[in-house]
C-alpha positions in Angstrom: -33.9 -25.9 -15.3 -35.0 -23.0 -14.9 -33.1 -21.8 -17.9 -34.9 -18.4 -18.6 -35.0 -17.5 -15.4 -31.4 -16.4 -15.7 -32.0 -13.1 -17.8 -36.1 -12.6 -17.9 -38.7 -11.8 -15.0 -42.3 -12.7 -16.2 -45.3 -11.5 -14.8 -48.2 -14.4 -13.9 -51.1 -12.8 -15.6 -53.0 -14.5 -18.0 -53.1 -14.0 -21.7 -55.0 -11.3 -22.9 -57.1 -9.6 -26.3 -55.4 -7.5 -28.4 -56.0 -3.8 -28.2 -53.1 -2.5 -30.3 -50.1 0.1 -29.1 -52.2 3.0 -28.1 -51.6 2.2 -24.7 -47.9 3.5 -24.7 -49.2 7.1 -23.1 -51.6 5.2 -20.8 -48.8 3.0 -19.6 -46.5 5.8 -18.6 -49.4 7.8 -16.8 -50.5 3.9 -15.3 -46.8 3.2 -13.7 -46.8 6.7 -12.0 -49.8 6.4 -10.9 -49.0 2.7 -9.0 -45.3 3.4 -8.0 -46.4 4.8 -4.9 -48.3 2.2 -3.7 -45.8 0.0 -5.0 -43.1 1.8 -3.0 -45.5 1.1 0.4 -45.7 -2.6 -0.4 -41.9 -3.3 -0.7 -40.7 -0.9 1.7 -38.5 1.0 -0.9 -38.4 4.4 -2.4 -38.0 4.7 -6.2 -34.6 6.5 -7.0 -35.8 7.3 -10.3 -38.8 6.3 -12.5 -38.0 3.1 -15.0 -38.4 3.2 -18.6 -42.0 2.0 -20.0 -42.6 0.3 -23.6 -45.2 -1.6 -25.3 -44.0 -5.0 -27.1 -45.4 -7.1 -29.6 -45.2 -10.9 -29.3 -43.4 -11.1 -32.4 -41.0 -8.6 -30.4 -41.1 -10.7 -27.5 -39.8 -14.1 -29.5 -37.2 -11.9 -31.1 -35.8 -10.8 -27.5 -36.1 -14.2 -25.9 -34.0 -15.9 -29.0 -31.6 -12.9 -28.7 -30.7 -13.7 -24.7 -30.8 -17.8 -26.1 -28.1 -16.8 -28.5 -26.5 -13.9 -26.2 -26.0 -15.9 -23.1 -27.2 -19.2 -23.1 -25.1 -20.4 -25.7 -26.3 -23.9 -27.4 -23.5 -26.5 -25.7 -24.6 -24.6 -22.1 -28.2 -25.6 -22.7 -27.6 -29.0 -24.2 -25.4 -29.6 -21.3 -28.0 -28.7 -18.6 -30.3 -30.6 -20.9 -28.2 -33.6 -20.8 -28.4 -33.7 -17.3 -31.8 -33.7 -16.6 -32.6 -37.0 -19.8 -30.0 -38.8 -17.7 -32.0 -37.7 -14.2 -35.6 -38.4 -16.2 -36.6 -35.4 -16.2 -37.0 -34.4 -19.5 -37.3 -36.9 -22.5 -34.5 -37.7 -24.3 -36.4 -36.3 -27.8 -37.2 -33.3 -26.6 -36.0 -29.9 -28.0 -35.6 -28.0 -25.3 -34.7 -24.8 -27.1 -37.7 -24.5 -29.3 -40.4 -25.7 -26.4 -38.5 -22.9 -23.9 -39.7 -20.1 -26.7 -42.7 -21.3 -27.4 -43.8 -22.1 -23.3 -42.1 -18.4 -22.8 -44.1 -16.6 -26.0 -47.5 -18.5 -24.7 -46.9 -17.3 -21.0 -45.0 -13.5 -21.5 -47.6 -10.6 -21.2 -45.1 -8.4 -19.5 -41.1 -8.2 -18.4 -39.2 -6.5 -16.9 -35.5 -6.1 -18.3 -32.9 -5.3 -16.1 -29.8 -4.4 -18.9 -31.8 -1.4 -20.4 -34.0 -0.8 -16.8 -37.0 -0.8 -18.4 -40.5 -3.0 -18.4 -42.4 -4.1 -21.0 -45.9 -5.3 -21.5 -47.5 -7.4 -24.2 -50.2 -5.8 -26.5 -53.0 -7.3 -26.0 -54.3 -6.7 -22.1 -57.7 -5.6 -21.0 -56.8 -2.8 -18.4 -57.2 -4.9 -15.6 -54.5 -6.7 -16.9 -52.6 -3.8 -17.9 -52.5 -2.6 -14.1 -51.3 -5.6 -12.3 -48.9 -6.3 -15.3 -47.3 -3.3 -14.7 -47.5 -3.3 -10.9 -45.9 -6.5 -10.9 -43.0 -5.6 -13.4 -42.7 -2.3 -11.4 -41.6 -4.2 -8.1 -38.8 -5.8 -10.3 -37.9 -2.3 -11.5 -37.6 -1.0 -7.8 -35.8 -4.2 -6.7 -33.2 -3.5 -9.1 -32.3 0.1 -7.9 -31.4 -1.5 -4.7 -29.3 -4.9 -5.8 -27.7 -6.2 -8.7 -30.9 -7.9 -10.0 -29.1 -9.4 -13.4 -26.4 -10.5 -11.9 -27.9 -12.5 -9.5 -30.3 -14.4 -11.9 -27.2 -15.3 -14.0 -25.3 -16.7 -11.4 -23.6 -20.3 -12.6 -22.7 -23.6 -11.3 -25.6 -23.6 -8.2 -29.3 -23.8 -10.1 -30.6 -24.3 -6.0 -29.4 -20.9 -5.0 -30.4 -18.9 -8.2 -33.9 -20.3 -7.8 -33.9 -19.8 -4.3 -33.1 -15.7 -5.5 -35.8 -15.8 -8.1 -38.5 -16.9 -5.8 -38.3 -13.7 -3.7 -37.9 -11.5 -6.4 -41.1 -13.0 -8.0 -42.7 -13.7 -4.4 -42.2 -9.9 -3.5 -43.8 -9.2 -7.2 -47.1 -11.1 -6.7 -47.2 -9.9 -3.4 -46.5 -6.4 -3.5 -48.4 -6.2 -6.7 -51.7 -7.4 -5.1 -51.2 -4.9 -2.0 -50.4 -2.0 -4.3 -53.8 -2.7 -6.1 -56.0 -3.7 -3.3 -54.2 -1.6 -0.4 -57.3 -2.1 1.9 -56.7 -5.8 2.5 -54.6 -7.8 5.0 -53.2 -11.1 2.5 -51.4 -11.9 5.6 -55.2 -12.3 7.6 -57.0 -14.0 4.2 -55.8 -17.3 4.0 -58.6 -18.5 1.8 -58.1 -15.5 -0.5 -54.7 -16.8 -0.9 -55.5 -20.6 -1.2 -57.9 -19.5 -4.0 -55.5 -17.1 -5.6 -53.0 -20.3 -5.5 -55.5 -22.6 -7.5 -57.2 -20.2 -9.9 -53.1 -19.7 -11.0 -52.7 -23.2 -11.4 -55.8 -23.6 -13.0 -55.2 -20.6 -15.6 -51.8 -22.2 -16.3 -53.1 -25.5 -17.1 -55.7 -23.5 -19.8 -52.2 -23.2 -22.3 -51.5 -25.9 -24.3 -47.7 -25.6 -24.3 -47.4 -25.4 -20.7 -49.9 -28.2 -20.1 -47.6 -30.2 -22.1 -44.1 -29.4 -20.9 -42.6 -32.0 -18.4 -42.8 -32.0 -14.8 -40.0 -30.0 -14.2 -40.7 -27.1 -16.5 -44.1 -26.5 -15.2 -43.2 -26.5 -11.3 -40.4 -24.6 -11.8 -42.2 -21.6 -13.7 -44.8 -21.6 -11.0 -42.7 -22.2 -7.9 -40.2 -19.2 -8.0 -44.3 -17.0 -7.7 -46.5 -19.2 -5.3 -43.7 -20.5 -3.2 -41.5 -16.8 -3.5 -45.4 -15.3 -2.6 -45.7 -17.7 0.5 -42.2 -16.9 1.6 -42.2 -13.3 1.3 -45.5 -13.4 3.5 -43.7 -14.8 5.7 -40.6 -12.8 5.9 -43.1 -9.7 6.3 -44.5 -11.1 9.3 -40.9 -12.1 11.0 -39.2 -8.7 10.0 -41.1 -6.6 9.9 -40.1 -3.3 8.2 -37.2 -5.4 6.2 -36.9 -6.8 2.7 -35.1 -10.1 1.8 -32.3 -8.8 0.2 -28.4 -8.8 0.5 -27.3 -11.2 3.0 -30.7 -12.0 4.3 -31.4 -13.4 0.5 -32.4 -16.9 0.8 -29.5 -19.4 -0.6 -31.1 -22.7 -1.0 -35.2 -23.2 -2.1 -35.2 -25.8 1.2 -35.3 -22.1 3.0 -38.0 -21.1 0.5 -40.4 -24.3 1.1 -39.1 -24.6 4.9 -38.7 -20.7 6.5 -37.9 -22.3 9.9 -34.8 -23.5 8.6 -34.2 -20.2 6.9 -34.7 -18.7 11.0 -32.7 -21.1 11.8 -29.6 -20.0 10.0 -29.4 -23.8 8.2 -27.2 -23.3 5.2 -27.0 -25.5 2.4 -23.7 -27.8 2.5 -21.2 -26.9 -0.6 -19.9 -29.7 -2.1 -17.1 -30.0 -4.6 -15.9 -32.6 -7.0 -12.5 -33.8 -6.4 -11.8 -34.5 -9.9 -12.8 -32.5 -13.0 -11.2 -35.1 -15.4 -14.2 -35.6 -18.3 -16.8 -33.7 -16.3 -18.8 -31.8 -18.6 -21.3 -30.3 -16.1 -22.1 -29.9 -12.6 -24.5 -27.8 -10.5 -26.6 -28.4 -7.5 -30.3 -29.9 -8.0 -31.6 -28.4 -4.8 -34.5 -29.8 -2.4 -36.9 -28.3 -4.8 -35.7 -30.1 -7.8 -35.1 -33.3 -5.6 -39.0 -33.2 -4.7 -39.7 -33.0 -8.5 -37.4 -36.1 -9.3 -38.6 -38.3 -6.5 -42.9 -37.0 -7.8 -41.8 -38.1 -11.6 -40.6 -41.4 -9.9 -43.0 -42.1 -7.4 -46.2 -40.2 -9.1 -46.7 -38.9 -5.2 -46.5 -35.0 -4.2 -46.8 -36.2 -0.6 -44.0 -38.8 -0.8 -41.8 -36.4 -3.0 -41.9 -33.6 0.0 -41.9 -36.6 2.5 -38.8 -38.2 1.2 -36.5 -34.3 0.4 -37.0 -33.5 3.7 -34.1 -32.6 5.7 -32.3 -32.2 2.7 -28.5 -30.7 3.3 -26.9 -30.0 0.3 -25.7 -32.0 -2.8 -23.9 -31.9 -6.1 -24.5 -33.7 -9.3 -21.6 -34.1 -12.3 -21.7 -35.1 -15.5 -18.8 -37.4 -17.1 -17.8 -38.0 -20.3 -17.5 -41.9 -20.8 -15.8 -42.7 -24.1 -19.1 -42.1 -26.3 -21.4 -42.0 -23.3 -22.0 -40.2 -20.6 -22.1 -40.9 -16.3 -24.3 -39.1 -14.1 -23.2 -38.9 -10.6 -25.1 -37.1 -8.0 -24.1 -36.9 -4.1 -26.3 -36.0 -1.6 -26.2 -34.8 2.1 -28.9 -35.0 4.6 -28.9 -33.7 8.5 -29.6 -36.8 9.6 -29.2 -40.6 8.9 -32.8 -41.3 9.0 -33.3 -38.9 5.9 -30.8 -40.1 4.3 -31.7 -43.6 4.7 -35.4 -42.8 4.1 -34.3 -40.9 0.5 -32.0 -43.7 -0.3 -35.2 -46.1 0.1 -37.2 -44.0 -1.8 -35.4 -43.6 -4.7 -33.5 -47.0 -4.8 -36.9 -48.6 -5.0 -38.6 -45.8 -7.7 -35.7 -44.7 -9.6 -33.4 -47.0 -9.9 -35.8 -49.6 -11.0 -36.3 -47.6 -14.7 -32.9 -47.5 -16.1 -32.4 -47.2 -20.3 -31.4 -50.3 -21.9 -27.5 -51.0 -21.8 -27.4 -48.9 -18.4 -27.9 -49.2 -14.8 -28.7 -46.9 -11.6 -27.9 -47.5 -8.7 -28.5 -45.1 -5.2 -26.3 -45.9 -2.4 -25.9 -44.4 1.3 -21.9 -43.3 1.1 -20.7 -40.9 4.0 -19.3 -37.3 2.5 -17.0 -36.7 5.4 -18.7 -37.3 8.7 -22.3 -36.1 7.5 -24.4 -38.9 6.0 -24.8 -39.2 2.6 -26.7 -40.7 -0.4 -24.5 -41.6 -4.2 -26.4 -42.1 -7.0 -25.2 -42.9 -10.4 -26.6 -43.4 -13.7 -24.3 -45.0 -16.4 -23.7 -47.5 -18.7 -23.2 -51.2 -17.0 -19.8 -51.4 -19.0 -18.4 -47.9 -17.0 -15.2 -48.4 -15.2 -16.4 -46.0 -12.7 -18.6 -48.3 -10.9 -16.4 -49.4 -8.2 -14.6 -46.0 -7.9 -17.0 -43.5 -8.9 -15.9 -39.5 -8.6 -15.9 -38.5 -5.5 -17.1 -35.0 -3.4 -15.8 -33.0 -0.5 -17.1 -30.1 1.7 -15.5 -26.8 0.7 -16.7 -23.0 2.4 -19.5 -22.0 0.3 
């Protein structure tokens, strides 16, 4: 759901006062001044120095319509959307479209853009502001000269892995941002600095209206890709030192983001295919991530949520069309049969239990080959599919 996140990198910070555009000459002094120290933090050499600009927010709506209307055209989003009503994620009334502007115009002060190489901060910011805005947007700028930044957030048909990608590149932001400003200090040897950092972001977050509003699954999943990409980053620092998470040692599933032993571990996410596209509209993978926000919004437990994904191996989830419905089916794998039994409880018990009227739910443990497995399916009680629902198979990643 992370729709945005294909095309836009947003900075954290906090919204500021306006102070008008004079601080286009300040801002191009400001990001010479802090690539160096930048440069330290990642690891990385600038090739050459990225273009700075100043933005209005009246400039900022009129660039996040223009990448709605450029590459998230409106039967991609309404599909995505679809999936997530049927999952109960989002409410079935809700405009997605319009509150996706509005949460990204409230929480915008400065982006980086990857198709013209440049960053851009908000008008508005008290200097402070201004320098971990564009210290922040500058790691973006540098970790674009060294992969193919736009092209990985724009990667379709696995939502898991492009989060997974996002959280380092916004991990390494926050992280290197902080270092480059505050060079003298360990974060690696401050734990309480970085349990406070953690809540004062939450708690700045929940000061926006919009945001405080938004379901569930909008507001984890602008904060995860920063706290939890911040937490995993640390820790890929410590592990390798004099490395960066890039390339093939990119994280492909957000279970390696929230779990870095199983990163260490080499545990890849299980690729699963759909054996039949007849009337599927949409598929893409929900992820361990996602999976803990589904099973908090049916539970109303954090601990069970994270409790319950564990050991999480891979999944797919499909959307059919069913005369003038639609079928959700979602397989799951797990490493063991104790997870899988255990996330088959859960969410048989939770989730099932709160079906729309004229449909049922149903979660069942169903083998996917010889790993074990979980099928869940939300339809209408008159689908056909019931007793053969579509079925999933391993394929190489």
């Amino acid at each position: 759901m992370r729709i945005l996140a294909l095309t836009i990198v947003a900075a954290t910070t906090l919204a500021c006062r306006a102070q008008g555009d004079q601080w286009q000459d300040r801002l191009q002094v400001l990001a010479a001044e802090l690539a160096p120290g930048v440069e330290r933090a990642v690891g990385l050499d600038f090739k050459y120095p990225p273009n700075v600009a100043v933005r209005d927010s009246a400039q900022v709506y009129r660039y996040l319509l223009d990448k709605f209307e450029t590459e998230l055209p409106p039967e991609e989003i309404e599909r995505t959307s679809l999936a997530y009503r049927l999952f109960g994620l989002i409410p079935d009334s809700l405009d997605l479209v319009k509150l996706m502007l509005d949460l990204y115009t409230e929480q915008i002060v400065g982006f980086y853009d990857p198709l013209t190489d440049s960053l851009f901060v908000v008008s508005g910011a008290d200097e402070f502001q201004v320098r971990l805005i564009v210290a922040h947007e500058l790691v973006h700028a540098l970790q674009a000269q060294y992969m193919p930044l736009d092209s990985i957030l724009r990667t379709r048909g696995d939502n898991d892995r492009q989060t997974a990608a996002q959280a380092v590149m916004e991990g390494q932001g926050i992280l290197a941002s902080l270092m480059a400003l505050m060079p003298d200090q360990d974060f690696g040897a401050l734990p309480d600095f970085w349990q406070e950092y953690r809540r004062s972001v939450r708690a700045q977050q929940a000061l926006h209206p919009i945001f405080s509003s938004a379901p569930l699954v909008l507001r984890e999943g602008l904060i995860f890709p920063y706290l939890g990409g911040a937490d995993f980053v640390r820790w890929f620092g410590r592990e390798f030192p004099g490395q960066v998470p890039y390339g093939d040692l990119l994280p492909r599933s957000t279970e390696q983001i929230l779990r870095p032993d199983r990163y260490l571990a080499g545990d890849e996410p299980v690729t699963l295919r759909f054996t039949t596209t007849e009337n599927l509209v949409h598929d893409d993978v929900l992820g361990e991530f996602d999976t803990r926000i589904l099973v908090t919004a049916a539970t109303g437990s954090e601990s069970t949520a994270t409790a319950t994904a564990r050991d999480w191996g891979g999944d797919r989830y499909g959307v059919f069309k069913v005369e003038d419905s639609h079928a959700l089916v979602w397989w799951s794998v797990w490493d063991t049969p104790q997870a899988s039994r255990r996330f088959a409880t859960v969410l048989g018990r939770e989730w099932a239990a709160s079906a729309a009227r004229g449909r049922e739910r149903a979660v069942r443990q169903a083998p996917v080959g010889d790993r074990p497995g979980v099928l869940v399916i939300d339809a209408p009680r008159w689908w056909a599919g019931w007793d053969d629902p579509p079925r999933v198979v391993e394929r190489d990643p």
